[in-house]
Residue, then its C-alpha position, 0 to 999 in steps of 0.5 A: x687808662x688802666x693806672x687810673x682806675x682797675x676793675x672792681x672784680x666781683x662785677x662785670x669781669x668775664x662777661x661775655x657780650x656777643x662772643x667778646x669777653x668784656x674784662x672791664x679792664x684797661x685795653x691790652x692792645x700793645x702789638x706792634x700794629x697797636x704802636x704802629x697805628x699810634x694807640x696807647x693801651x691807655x686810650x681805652x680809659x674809665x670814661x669808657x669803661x663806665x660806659x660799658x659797665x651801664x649797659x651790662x648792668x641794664x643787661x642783667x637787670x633785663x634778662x632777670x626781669x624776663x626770667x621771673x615775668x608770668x608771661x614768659x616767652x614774650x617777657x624774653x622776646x622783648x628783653x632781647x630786643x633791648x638787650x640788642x639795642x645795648x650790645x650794638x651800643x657796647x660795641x660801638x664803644x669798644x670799637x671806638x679807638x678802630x674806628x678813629x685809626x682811620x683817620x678821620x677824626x686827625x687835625x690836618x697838618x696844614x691846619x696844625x702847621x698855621x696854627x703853629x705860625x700863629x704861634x710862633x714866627x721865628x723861634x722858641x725864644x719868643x716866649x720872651x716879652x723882649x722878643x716882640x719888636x723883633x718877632x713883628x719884623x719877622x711876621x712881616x717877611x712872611x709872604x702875605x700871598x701864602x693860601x691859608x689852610x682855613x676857610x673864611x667861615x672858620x676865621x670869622x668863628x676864630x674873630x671872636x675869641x676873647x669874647x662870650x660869642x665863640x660857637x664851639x659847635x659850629x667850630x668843631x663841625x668845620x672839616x677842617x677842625x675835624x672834631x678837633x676844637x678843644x686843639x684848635x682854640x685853645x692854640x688861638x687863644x694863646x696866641x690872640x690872647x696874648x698868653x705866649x708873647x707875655x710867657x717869660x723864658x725864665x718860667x723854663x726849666x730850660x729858655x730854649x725849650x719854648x718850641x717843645x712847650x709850643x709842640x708838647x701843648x698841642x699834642x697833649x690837647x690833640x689827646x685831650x680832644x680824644x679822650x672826650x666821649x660823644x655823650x650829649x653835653x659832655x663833650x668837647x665842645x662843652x669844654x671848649x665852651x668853657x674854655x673860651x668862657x674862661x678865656x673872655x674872663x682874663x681880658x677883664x683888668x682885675x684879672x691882668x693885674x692880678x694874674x700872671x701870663x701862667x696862670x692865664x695857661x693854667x687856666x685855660x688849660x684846666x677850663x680844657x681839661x675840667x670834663x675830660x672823660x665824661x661819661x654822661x651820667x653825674x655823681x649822684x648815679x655813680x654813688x647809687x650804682x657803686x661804679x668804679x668811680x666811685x668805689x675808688x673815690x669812696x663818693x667824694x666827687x668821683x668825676x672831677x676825681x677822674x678829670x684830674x686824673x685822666x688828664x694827667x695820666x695822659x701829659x704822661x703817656x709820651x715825652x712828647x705831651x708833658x708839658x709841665x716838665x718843661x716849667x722850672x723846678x726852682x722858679x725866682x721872679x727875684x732875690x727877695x722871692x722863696x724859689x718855687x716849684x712850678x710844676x707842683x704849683x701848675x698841677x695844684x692849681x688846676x687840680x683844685x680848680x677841676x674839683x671846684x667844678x662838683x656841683x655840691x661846691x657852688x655855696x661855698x664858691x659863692x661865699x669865696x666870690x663874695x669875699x673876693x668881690x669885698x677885698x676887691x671893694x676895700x682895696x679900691x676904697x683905699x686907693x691902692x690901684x695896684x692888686x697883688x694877688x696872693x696864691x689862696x686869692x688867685x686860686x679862690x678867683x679861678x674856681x670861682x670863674x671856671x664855675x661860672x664859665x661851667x653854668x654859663x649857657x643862660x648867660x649867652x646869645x639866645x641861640x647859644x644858649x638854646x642848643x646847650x640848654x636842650x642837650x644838658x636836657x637830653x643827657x639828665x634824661x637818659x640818666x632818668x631813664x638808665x635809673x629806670x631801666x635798672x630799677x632805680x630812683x630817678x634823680x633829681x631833674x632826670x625824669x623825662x616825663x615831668x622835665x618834658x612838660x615843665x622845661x621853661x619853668x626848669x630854665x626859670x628855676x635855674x637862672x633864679x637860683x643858680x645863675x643870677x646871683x651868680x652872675x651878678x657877683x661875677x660882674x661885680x668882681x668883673x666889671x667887663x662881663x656885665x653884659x653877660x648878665x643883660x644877656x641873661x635878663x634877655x634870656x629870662x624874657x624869653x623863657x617867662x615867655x615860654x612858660x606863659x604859652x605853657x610851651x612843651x619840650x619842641x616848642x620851647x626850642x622851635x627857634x633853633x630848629x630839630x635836635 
């Protein structure tokens, strides 16, 4: 993604790191064997890049440690065992995109191929609400005998989406998933949730581009899924996680009556997309290190800057995986309606919604929550029935809720909830322990030592100042989702448990087994 994010040239440029010069800079491998493979030069992105910069950063810190230590000869021995460690780290990561030519991280076509027919069953023009009727009758002349390319474990994890119970972690372990979550339920979701049926053709630049819409979306998530690293809770399956969150979130009523069917793809789409690139560390370490996130971003959220960023530098790469352009430039619901722009509104919507997900916004998000949750009491109070929802309070509604669905582990079944619980803790401790390695401060909930020893007090400390009032807001702009909050009580229950016992890091998480 080197459009993206160039290197800031006076620090990691012309390294070279056991024979490989790391520039830092975007992967020029644009052969004829690189195109041949499938492999944009972009795929080597800032997610990766920053990566990498931390282990060099940590080697230098090592190595100028060892050189002014009294005891010279063993200071080295053991900063070139770590600095080992690293360089077996560090390539991995440049040999990262080799590694997925093979293959293995690719959807089976067949799986491709069913969720493409639970899409659509005869052809692009069943965007159109008028095709249903038509579109049944069709579903029914397929043979019913055809073996289906998923399993029956699959289809039962599949059963419970449009619910808060969706396991995107078992989903991603199935073979046939094959990593691939984020392309696999966001294609069932759209199906199951209604979101395609309710599509009009007229949101189309052209009506008979619905079966492109159908394939540039699930190539543009097949890129997705890809561009998510494998950091410890930052990965597709948390943005998976949140994007079946998200997608429970527009079953409530007020949403079906103050959404339209492109918002509910807007948002999900941006519920996908809201981590993409992740590289493991929050913002607080990259303004203290001067990453190039943050030098490029001048420390104004330099993460949820890169999601939008990368995002959308991949809809880029190809035709083929930019939807967006297919959605109508002068879109008129009716003559009395100003044309409006649907492919600016598209971006802008999940841009700011991406944005809303820095941590440092949730006081101002609960401000908007409160004020929606009162426009929502008066209108009730007058009797209107009927919401329509203006852009600013469809925008307000959708930060909000991504952010929910962003902290919502707490809020879910017991060992939902234990699993992301343990791995937000394991990544915010490697933090703290990069910060050390590199002699810095340890941030906030990023020291392994006080944190291993307090976790049922940090769980409680969260839910109590975080969660909770959060949730409690939610449920009241969302009637549908007060069980999310007896969950949570639950929860609590278990945790206030735990402190009692004064349970250390493996006994708080005994009930689900090893990490």
């Amino acid at each position: 993604m080197g459009n993206i994010a160039t290197r800031n040239q006076d620090r990691d440029d012309g390294f070279c790191f056991r024979g490989v010069k790391l520039t830092g800079a975007k992967n020029d491998d644009t052969s004829d064997e690189a195109k041949k493979r499938g492999r944009s030069s972009s795929h080597w992105h800032v997610g990766h890049r920053s990566q990498v910069a931390r282990h060099l950063r940590t080697l230098r810190s090592k190595l100028g440690e060892a050189s002014s230590a009294s005891n010279l000869e063993d200071s080295l021995a053991n900063a070139l065992r770590e600095c080992e460690t690293l360089a077996k780290e560090a390539e991995a990561l440049l040999a990262e995109e080799d590694v997925q030519q093979v293959g293995e991280s690719e959807l089976p076509l067949e799986v491709q191929k069913w969720l493409n027919q639970h899409w659509s069953a005869i052809d692009c023009e069943d965007l159109s609400p008028k095709r249903k009727h038509h579109e049944e009758e069709m579903v029914q002349k397929i043979p019913t005998t055809r073996r289906s390319p998923v399993s029956e474990e699959m289809q039962s994890l599949l059963d419970q989406v449009g619910t808060a119970d969706v396991d995107t972690v078992a989903v991603n372990q199935l073979p046939e998933v094959a990593g691939n979550v984020v392309t696999v339920l966001f294609m069932y979701a759209l199906r199951h949730g209604g979101v395609w049926s309710k599509l009009p053709v007229s949101y189309l630049d052209d009506p008979a581009s619905g079966r492109a819409l159908q394939d540039r979306l699930m190539e543009f998530m097949k890129s997705v899924d890809k561009s998510y690293l494998d950091a410890p809770y930052h990965n597709n399956a948390h943005a998976a996680d949140v994007g079946m969150i998200m997608h429970w979130f527009f079953q409530a009523q007020y949403m079906q009556s103050l959404m339209t069917p492109l918002d509910h793809l807007l948002g999900l789409i941006g519920a996908m997309i809201h981590d993409v690139g992740h590289d493991g560390v929050n913002n607080v370490y990259h303004v203290k290190t001067q990453s190039e996130l943050a030098l490029r971003y001048n420390d104004r959220s330099p993460l949820e800057n890169m999601h939008c960023a990368l995002a959308f530098d991949l809809m880029n790469e190809s035709e083929d995986k930019n939807w967006l352009k297919l959605f109508s430039k002068s879109f008129q619901g009716d003559e009395s309606q100003k044309a409006l722009d649907l492919r600016q509104y598209g971006r802008k919507v999940m841009i700011e919604m991406i944005l809303s997900t820095d941590t440092t916004r949730h006081d101002a998000l609960m401000t908007d929550l409160k004020a929606l949750v009162q426009s929502k009491d008066s209108s009730a109070s007058n009797g209107s029935g009927h919401l329509q929802g203006t852009s600013k309070q469809k925008q307000d509604v959708l930060n909000v809720l991504l952010h929910a669905a962003d902290v919502s582990n707490a809020t879910r079944k017991l060992p939902i909830a234990l699993y992301w619980s343990r791995r937000v803790l394991m990544e915010f401790w490697a933090q703290g322990d990069q910060e050390k390695s590199i002699c810095l401060e340890v941030s906030p909930l990023c020291d392994r030592a006080s944190g291993m020893a307090s976790v049922p007090q940090g769980q409680l400390g969260f839910i109590s100042f975080i969660v909770r009032p959060l949730y409690t807001l939610v449920a009241d702009l969302l009637p549908e989702t007060k069980s999310s909050v007896q969950q949570l009580e639950e929860n609590v229950k278990y945790w206030q448990q735990k402190k009692e016992e004064q349970a250390d890091f493996e006994a708080s998480f005994a009930a689900i087994g090893p990490s």
